[in-house]
C-alpha positions in Angstrom: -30.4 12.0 6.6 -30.2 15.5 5.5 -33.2 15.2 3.0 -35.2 13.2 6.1 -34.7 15.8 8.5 -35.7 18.3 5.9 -38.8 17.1 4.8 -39.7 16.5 8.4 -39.8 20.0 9.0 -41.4 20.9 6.3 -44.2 18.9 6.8 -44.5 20.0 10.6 -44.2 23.9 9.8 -47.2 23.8 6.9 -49.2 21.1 7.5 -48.7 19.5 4.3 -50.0 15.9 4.6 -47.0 14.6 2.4 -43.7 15.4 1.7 -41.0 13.5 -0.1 -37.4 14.2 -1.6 -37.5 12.0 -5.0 -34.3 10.9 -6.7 -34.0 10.3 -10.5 -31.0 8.2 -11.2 -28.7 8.4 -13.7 -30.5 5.2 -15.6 -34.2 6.9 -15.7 -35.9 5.5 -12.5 -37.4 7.8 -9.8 -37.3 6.5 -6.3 -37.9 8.3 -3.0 -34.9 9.4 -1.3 -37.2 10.6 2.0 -40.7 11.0 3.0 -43.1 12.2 5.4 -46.6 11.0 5.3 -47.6 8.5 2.5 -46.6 8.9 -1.0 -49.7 7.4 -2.6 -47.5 7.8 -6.7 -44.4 8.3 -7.2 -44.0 11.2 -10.5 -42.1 10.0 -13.6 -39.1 11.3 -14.9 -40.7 13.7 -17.2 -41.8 15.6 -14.4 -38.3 15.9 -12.7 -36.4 16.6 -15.7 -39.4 19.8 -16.5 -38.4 21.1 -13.0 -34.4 20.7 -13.1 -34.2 23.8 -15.0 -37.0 26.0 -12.6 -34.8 28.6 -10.4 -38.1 28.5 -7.9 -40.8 26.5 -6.5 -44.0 26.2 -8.2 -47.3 25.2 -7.7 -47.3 22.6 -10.5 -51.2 23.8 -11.5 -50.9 27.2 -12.3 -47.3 26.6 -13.3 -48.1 23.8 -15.8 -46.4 24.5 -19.6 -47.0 21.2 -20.2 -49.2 18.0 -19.5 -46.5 16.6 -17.2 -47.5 19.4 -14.4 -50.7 19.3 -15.0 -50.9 15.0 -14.7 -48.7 15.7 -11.7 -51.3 18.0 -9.9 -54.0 15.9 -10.7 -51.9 12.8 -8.3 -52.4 15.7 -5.8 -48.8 16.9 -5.8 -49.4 20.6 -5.0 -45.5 22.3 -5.3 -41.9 21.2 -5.9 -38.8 22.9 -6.4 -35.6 21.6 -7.8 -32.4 20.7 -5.3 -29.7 19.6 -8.1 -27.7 17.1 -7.9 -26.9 14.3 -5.2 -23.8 12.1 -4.7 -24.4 10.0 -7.3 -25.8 12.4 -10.1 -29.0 12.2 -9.9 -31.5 14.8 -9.3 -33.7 15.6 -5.9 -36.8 17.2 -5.5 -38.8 18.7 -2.7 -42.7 17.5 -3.7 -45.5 18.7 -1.6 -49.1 17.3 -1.2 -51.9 18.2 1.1 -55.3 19.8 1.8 -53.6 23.4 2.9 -52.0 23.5 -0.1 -54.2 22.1 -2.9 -53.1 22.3 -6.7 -53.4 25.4 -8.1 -54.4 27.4 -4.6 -50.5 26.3 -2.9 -49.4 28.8 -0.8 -47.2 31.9 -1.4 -45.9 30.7 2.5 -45.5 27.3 1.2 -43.7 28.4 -2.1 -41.5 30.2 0.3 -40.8 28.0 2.7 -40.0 25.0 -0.3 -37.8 28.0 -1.7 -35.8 28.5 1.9 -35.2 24.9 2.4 -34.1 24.4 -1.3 -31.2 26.9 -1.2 -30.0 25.6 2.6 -30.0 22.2 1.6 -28.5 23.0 -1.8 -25.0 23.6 0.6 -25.3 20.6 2.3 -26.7 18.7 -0.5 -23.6 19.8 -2.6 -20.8 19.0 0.4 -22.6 15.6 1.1 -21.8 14.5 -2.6 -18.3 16.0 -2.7 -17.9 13.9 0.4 -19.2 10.7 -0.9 -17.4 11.3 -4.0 -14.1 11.9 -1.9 -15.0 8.7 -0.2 -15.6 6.5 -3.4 -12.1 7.9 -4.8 -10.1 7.3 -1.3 -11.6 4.1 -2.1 -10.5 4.0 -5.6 -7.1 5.0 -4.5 -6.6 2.9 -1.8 -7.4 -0.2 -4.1 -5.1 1.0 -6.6 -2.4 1.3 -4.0 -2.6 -2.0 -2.3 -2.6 -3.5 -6.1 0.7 -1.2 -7.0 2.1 -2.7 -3.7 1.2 -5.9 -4.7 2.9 -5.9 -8.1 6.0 -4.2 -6.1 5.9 -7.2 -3.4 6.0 -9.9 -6.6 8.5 -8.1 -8.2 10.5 -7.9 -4.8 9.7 -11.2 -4.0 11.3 -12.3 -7.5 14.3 -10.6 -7.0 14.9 -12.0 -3.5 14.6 -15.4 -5.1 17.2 -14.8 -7.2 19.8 -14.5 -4.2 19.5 -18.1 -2.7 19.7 -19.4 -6.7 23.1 -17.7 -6.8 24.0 -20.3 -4.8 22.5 -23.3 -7.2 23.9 -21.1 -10.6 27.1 -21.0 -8.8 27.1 -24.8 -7.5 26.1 -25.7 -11.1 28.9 -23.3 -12.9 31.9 -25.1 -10.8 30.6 -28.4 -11.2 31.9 -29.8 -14.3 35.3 -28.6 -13.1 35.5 -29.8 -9.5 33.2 -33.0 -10.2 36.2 -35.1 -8.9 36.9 -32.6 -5.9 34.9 -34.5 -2.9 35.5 -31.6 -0.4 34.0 -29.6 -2.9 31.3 -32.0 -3.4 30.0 -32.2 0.0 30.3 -28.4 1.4 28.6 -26.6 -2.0 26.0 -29.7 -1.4 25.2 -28.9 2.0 25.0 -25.3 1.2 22.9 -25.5 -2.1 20.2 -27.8 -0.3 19.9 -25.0 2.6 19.5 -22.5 -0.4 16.9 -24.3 -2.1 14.9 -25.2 1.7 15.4 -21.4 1.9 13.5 -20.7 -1.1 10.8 -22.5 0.1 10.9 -20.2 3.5 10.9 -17.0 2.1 7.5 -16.2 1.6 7.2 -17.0 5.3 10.2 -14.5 5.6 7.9 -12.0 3.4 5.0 -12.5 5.5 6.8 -12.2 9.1 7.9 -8.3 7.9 4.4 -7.8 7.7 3.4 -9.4 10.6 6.2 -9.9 12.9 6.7 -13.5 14.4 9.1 -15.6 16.4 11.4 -17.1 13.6 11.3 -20.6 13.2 14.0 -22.4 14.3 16.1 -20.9 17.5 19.8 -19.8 17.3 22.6 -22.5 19.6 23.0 -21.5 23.3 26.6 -20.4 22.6 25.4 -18.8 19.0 26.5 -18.9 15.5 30.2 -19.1 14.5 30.3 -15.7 12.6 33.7 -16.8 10.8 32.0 -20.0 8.9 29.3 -18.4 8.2 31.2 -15.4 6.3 33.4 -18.0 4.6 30.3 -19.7 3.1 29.1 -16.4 1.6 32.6 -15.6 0.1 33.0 -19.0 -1.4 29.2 -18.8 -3.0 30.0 -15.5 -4.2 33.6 -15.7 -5.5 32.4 -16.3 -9.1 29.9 -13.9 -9.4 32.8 -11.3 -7.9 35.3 -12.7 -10.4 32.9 -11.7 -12.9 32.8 -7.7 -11.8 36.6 -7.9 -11.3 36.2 -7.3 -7.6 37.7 -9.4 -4.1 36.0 -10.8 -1.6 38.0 -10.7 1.6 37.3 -12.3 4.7 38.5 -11.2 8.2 37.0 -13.1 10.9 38.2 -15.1 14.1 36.6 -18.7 14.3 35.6 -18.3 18.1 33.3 -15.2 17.4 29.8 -16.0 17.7 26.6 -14.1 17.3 22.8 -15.0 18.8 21.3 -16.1 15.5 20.4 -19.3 13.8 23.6 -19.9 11.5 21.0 -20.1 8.5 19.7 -16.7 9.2 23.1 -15.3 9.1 24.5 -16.4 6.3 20.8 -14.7 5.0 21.4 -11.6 6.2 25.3 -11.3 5.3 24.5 -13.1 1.7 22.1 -10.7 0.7 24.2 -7.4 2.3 27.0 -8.8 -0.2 25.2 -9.3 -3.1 24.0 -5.5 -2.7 27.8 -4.9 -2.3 29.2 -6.5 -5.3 25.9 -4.4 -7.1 27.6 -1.3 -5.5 31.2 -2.6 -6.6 31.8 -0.5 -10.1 33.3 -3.4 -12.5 37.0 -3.2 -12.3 39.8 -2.0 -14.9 42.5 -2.2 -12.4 43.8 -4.9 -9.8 40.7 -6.8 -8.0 42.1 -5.3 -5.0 41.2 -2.1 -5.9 37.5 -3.2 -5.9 37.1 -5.3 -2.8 33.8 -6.4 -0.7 35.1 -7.0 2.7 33.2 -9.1 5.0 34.7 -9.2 8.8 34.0 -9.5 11.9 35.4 -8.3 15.3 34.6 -7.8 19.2 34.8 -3.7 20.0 34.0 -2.3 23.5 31.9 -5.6 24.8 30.1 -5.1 20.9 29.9 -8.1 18.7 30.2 -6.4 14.7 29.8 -8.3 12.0 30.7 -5.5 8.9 30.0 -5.7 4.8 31.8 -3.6 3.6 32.4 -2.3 -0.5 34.2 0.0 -2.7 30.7 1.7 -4.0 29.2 5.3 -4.4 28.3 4.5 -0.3 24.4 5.6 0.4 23.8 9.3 1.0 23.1 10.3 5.2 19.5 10.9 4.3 18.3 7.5 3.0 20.5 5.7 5.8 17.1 4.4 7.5 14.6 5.0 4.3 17.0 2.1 2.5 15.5 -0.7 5.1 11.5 0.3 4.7 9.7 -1.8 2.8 9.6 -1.3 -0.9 12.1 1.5 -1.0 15.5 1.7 -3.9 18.1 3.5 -4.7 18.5 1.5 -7.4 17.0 2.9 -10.7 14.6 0.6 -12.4 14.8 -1.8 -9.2 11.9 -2.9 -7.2 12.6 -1.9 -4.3 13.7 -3.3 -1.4 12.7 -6.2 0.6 15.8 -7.8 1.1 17.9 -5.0 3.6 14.0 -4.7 5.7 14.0 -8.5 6.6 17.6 -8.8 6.8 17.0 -6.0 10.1 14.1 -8.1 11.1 15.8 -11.1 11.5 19.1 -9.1 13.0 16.7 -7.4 15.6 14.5 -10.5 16.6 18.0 -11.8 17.6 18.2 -8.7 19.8 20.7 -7.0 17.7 21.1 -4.0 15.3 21.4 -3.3 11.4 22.3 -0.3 9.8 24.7 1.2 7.7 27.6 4.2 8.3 30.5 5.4 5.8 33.3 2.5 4.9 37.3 3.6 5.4 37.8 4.7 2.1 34.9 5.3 0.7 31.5 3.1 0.4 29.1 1.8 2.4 29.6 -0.5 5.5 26.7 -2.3 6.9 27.3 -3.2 10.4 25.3 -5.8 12.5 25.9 -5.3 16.0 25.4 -7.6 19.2 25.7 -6.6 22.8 28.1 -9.5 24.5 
């Protein structure tokens, strides 16, 4: 538009009968970037590269050190002058042609005028490129940042796998030992097939953060029992604590129930105590010194279901950074997927997820539900 525009008023101030902008791209070819009036040739590349290195216009007869001017007049072209470069390397010239300004008789005027509107447009020739080279790197950027996020997400995605297959490792693990232990049996059954169907769901899960959604499947009218669910976690964890020397302690009434779908609870509270037991350092002294408390109580008409551990705690300032997508504390961990649904599923249940100091040290994620 800028090299339209100009020649446009070029033609219409001098009277030229043509005037055309000609590109020469980084592969050889000329093409016409903009004309007035019809360009009956197009000059080769020999004639562009000659004038590249001209500070001024010319009048291509008397200026001719070579046959390339000189061929160039004799197509009628009268005067040109050099712009530099455009966006994508190549370079531009202002190429004049008409009975005013005949080869070898062009205009001082003319040379002038070719001379004016080479050094304006030279500015906006230069900040159009910048700007399309600025545009072609955003580009660039923002192509490589959606593939660094996708690696992140797979990675993430991976490692939330891993949580639900605690459940099958740990299922597995106890099996040769409690093979004759029906109770056993039936509840690490029940819980490993809702682990596995989970599995299954959590690319939905993934896919819901991004775009939020109803959840599938609706919580009871009178909620989930917060104390079962709590249990569950504990028992599919107790071996994986045993093996960092750490307790997992359960303190929650039977009766207490919370507005979720039982499965997405024990989701939520599963993965807030596997983080836990991560924070839990591995024990030399008495398992009790290392515990991961999971309880619940009623407060002030409040509903709190707490996870609580023994751990370095998380520092005031990444208290709400820790549940955005893709962010860790953890060195060398992708981060974090897990803690950003877990509040997405706490808050489409109308509640709240964060985290405070524990007593003692630590960190204590709360969920919270208004009775």
């Amino acid at each position: 538009m800028i090299l339209a525009r100009a020649v446009e008023r070029l033609r219409d101030a001098g009277g030229a009968r043509v005037v055309a902008a000609l590109v020469r791209a980084p592969a050889g070819n000329v093409r016409v970037a903009a004309a007035a009036g019809p360009l009956a040739a197009v000059p080769d590349a020999a004639l562009l590269d000659v004038l590249a290195d001209r500070a001024h216009a010319v009048d291509l007869a008397r200026a001719a050190a070579s046959g390339v001017e000189l061929e160039a007049a004799a197509q009628g072209f009268g005067a040109a002058v050099a712009l530099g470069r455009v966006a994508d390397e190549a370079h531009a010239l202002l190429v004049l042609a008409g009975d005013a300004d005949p080869p070898g008789a062009v205009r001082p005027r003319t040379l002038a005028a070719l001379d004016a509107t080479a050094r304006r447009l030279d500015g906006q020739v230069s900040a159009a490129a910048a700007a399309a080279r600025l545009a072609r790197l955003d580009a660039d950027l923002q192509r490589l940042s959606r593939l660094a996020a996708l690696g992140d997400l797979v990675a993430e995605i991976a490692h939330e796998v891993r949580n639900p297959l605690v459940s099958v490792k740990t299922f597995l693990q106890l099996l040769p030992d409690r093979l004759d232990d029906p109770d056993f049996r039936v509840r690490f059954l029940g819980v490993v097939t809702d682990e596995v169907r989970r599995i299954e769901a959590l690319l939905d899960a993934v896919l819901a953060q991004a775009r939020p959604a109803p959840a599938e499947g609706q919580a009871p009218a009178d909620g989930a029992a917060v104390g079962p669910a709590l249990r569950t976690v504990a028992d599919l964890l107790e071996h994986r604590a045993m093996e960092r020397g750490a307790a997992l302690v359960v303190d929650a009434p039977d009766e207490l129930r919370v507005p979720m779908p039982e499965e997405a609870l024990r989701q939520v509270v599963l993965n807030l105590a596997l983080n836990a037991l991560d924070a839990t350092p591995l024990a030399t002294d008495p398992p009790d010194a290392f515990r991961v408390r999971l309880a619940a109580a009623t407060l002030e008409g409040v509903v709190e279901v707490r996870v609580e551990d023994r751990g370095a705690g998380v520092a005031a300032v990444d208290r709400e950074r820790i549940f955005q997508p893709f962010f860790s504390t953890k060195p060398g961990r992708p981060g974090g997927l897990g803690l950003a649904i877990s509040r997405g599923l706490v808050e489409r249940a109308g509640g709240r997820l964060d985290v405070v100091e524990a007593p003692g040290g630590g960190a204590c994620f709360r969920l919270r539900f208004a009775r």
